[in-house]
C-alpha positions as CSV (number, residue, x, y, z in Angstrom):
1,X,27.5,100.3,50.0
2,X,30.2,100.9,47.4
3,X,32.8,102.0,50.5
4,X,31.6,98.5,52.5
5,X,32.8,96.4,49.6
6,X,36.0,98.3,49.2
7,X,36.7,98.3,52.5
8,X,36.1,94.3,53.3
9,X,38.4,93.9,50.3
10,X,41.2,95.6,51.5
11,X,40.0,93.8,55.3
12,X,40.6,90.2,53.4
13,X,43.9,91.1,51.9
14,X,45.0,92.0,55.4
15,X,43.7,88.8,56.6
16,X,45.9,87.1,54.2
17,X,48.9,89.1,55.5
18,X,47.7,88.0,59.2
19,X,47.7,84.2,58.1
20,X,51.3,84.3,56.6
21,X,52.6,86.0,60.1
22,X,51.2,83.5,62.3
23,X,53.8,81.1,60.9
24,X,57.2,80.1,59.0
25,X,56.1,77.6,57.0
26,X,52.3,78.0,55.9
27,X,52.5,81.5,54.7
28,X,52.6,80.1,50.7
29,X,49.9,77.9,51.6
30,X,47.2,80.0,53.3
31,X,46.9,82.7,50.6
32,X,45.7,79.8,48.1
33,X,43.2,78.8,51.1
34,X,42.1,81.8,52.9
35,X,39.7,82.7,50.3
36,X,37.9,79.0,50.6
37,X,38.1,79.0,54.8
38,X,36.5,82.9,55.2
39,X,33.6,81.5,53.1
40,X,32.8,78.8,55.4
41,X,32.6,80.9,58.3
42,X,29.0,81.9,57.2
43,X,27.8,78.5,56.9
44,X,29.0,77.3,60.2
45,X,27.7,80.0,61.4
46,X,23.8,79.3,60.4
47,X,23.6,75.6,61.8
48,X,22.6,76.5,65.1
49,X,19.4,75.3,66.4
50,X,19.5,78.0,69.7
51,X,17.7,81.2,69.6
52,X,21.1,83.5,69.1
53,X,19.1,86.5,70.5
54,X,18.7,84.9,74.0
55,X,22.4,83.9,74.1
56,X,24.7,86.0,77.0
57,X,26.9,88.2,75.0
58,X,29.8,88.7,77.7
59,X,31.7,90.6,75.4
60,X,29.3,93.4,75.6
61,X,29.5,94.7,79.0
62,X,32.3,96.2,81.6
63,X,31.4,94.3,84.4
64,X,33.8,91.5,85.4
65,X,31.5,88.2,86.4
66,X,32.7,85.7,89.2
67,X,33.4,83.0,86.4
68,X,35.6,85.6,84.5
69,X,39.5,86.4,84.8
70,X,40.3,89.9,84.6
71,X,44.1,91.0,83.6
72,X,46.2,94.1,83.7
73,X,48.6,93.5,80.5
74,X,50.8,96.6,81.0
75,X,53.1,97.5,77.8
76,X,55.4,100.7,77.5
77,X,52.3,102.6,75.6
78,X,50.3,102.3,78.7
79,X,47.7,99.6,80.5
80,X,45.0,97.6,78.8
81,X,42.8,95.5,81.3
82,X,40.9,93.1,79.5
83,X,38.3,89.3,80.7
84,X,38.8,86.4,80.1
85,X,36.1,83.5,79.4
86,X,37.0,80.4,80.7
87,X,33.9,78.9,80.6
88,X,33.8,79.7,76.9
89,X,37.0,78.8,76.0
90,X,38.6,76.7,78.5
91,X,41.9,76.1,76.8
92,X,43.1,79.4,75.4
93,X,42.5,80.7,78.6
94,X,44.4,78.5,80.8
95,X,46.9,78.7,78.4
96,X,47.4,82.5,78.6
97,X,46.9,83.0,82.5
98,X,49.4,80.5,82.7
99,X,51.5,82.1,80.7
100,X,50.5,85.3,82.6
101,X,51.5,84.0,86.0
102,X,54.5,82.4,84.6
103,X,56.0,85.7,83.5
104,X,56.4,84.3,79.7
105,X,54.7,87.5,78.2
106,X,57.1,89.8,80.0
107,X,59.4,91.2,77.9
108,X,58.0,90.2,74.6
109,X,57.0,92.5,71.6
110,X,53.6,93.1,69.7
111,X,55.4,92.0,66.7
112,X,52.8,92.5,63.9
113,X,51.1,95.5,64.0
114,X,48.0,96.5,61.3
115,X,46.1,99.8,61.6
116,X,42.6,99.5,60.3
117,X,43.0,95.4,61.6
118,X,44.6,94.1,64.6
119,X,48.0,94.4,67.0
120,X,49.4,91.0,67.5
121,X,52.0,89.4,70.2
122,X,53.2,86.7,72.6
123,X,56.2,85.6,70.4
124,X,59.5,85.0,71.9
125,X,61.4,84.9,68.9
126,X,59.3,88.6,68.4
127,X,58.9,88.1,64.2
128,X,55.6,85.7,64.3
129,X,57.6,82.2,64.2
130,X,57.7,80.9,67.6
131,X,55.8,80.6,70.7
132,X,54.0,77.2,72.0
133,X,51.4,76.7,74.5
134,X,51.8,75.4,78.3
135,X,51.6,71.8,76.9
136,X,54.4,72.6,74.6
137,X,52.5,71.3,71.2
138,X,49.4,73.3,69.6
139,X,46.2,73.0,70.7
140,X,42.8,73.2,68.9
141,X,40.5,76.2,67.9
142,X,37.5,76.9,70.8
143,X,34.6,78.2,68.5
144,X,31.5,79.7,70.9
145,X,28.7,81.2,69.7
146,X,28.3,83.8,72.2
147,X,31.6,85.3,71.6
148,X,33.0,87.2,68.5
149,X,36.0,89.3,66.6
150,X,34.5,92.8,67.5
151,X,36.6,95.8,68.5
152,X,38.7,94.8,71.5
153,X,38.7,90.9,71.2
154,X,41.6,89.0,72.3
155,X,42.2,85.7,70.0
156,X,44.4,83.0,69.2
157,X,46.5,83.7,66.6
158,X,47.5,80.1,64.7
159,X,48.5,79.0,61.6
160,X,46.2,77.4,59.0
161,X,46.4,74.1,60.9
162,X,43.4,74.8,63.3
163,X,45.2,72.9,66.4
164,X,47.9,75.2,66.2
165,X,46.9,77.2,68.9
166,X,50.3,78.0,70.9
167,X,51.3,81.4,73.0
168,X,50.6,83.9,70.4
169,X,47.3,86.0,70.5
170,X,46.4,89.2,68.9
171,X,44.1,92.0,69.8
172,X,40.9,93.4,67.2
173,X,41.6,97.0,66.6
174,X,39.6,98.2,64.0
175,X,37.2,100.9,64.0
176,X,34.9,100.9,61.2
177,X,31.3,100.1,60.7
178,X,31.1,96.4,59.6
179,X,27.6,95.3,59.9
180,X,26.8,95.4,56.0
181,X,25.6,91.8,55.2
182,X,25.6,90.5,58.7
183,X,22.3,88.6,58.5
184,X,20.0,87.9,61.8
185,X,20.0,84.0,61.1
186,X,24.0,84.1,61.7
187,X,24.5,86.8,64.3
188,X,22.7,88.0,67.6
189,X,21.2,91.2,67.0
190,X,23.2,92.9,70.0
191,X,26.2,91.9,67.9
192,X,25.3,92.7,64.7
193,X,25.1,96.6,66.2
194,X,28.4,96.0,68.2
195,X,30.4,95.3,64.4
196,X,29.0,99.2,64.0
197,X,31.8,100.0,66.3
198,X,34.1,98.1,64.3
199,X,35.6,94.6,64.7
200,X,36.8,91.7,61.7
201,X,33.1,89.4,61.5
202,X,35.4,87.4,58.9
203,X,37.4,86.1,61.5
204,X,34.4,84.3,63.2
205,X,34.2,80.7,63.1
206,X,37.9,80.6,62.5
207,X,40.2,81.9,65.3
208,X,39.3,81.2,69.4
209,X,38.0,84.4,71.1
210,X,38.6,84.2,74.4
211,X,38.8,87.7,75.9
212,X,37.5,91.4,75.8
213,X,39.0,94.7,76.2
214,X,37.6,96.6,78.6
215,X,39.7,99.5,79.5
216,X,42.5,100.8,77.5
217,X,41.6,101.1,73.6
218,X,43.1,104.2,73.3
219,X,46.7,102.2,73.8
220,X,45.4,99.5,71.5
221,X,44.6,102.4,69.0
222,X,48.3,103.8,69.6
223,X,50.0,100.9,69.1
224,X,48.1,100.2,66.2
225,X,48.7,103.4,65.0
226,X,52.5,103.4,65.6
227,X,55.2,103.0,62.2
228,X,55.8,99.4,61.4
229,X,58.0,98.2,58.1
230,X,57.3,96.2,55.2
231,X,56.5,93.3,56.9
232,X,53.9,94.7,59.7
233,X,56.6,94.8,62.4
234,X,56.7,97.9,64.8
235,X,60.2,100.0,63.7
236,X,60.2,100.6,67.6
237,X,59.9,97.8,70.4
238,X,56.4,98.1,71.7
239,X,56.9,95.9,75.2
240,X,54.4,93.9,77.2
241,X,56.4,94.9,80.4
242,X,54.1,92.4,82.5
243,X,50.7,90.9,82.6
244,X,49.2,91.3,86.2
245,X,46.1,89.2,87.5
246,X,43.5,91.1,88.9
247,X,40.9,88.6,89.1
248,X,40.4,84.6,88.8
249,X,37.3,82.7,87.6
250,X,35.8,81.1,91.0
């Protein structure tokens, strides 16, 4: 248990590093607030009045439903298909498959890169600062409770401002059992053993999942694996050469 608490610890100092990339301005801000806004995830969390064990859990399976997008996002470490949700999260994924189609992901860097966490990208300016969304202001956090930060979620990244939502995203990498102090009355039981894989449960309730990962891990593993500076950055370019659509929602 010892190893669990060490190990969220070191989780929520990364999550303060991941709230100071995801903007220019907030990053003095959010370390004074992350603390206060992880807590709260719990208690959102618990106010649901639906049975969260007979919830669908699309994450959790391979297949690609008719009301799901599937993508190819194919970077210079290899290909990573991963679903989209738009019935869950209407917003972020219009956004991004527009985005997709429009070509505005090709080209761009995963600019913030943390082993252990998660690989972010979708900047043009390519150092966490810039990016907007298809309506060219931010737009608000989707929260759904049959969707979650395990290994292999795609979010939102944003700033603290939770309508900040613009073109940047970020993919869950980690790998280690996180299912310590996951309680029944907050979390499906399906997902609860899914956080065994790995995943960042202290993300939930706060940034928009919207997608899953269902082929091509091992290139999210390398990228996150790959040499990055002081400030999370990749010392080489790692490229999101183009995002091809393989499938949309009917």
């Amino acid at each position: 248990m010892k190893a669990k608490k060490v190990f969220l610890s070191i989780g929520l100092a990364a999550t303060l590093l991941f709230f100071a990339g995801c903007t220019q301005n907030n990053s003095e801000s959010s370390s004074s607030t992350t603390n206060d806004s992880t807590e709260k995830t719990t208690e959102t969390s618990t106010k649901e009045s639906v049975d969260l064990n007979s919830l669908t859990l699309p994450q959790l399976t391979n297949e690609v439903a008719t009301n799901e997008d599937l993508v190819e996002m194919v970077t210079n470490k290899g290909t990573i298909k991963i679903k989209l949700f738009p019935e869950l999260a209407p917003k972020a994924v219009e956004n991004f498959m527009t985005h997709a189609k429009d070509g505005y992901y090709d080209g761009l860097t995963f600019h913030r890169v943390i082993k252990d966490f998660m690989i972010q990208g979708g900047d043009p300016k390519g150092d966490g600062t810039g990016g907007e969304s298809i309506w060219g202001k931010g737009f608000e956090t989707e929260i759904s409770n049959q969707l979650y930060n395990i290994r292999g979620a795609l979010s939102m990244a944003r700033s603290q401002d939770p309508n900040s939502n613009g073109s940047q995203f970020f993919i869950v990498q980690n790998s280690d059992d996180v299912h310590d102090g996951l309680l029944k009355d907050n979390y499906p039981q399906a997902i609860i053993d899914a956080y065994k894989k790995g995943g960042y449960p202290t993300l939930d309730g706060q940034y928009t999942v919207f997608g899953q990962v269902i082929e091509g891990m091992d290139v999210v593993d390398t990228i996150a694996a790959t040499e990055t500076d002081s400030s999370d950055k990749p010392k080489e370019d790692i490229k999101i050469e183009k995002i091809n659509i393989l499938q949309e929602a009917k």
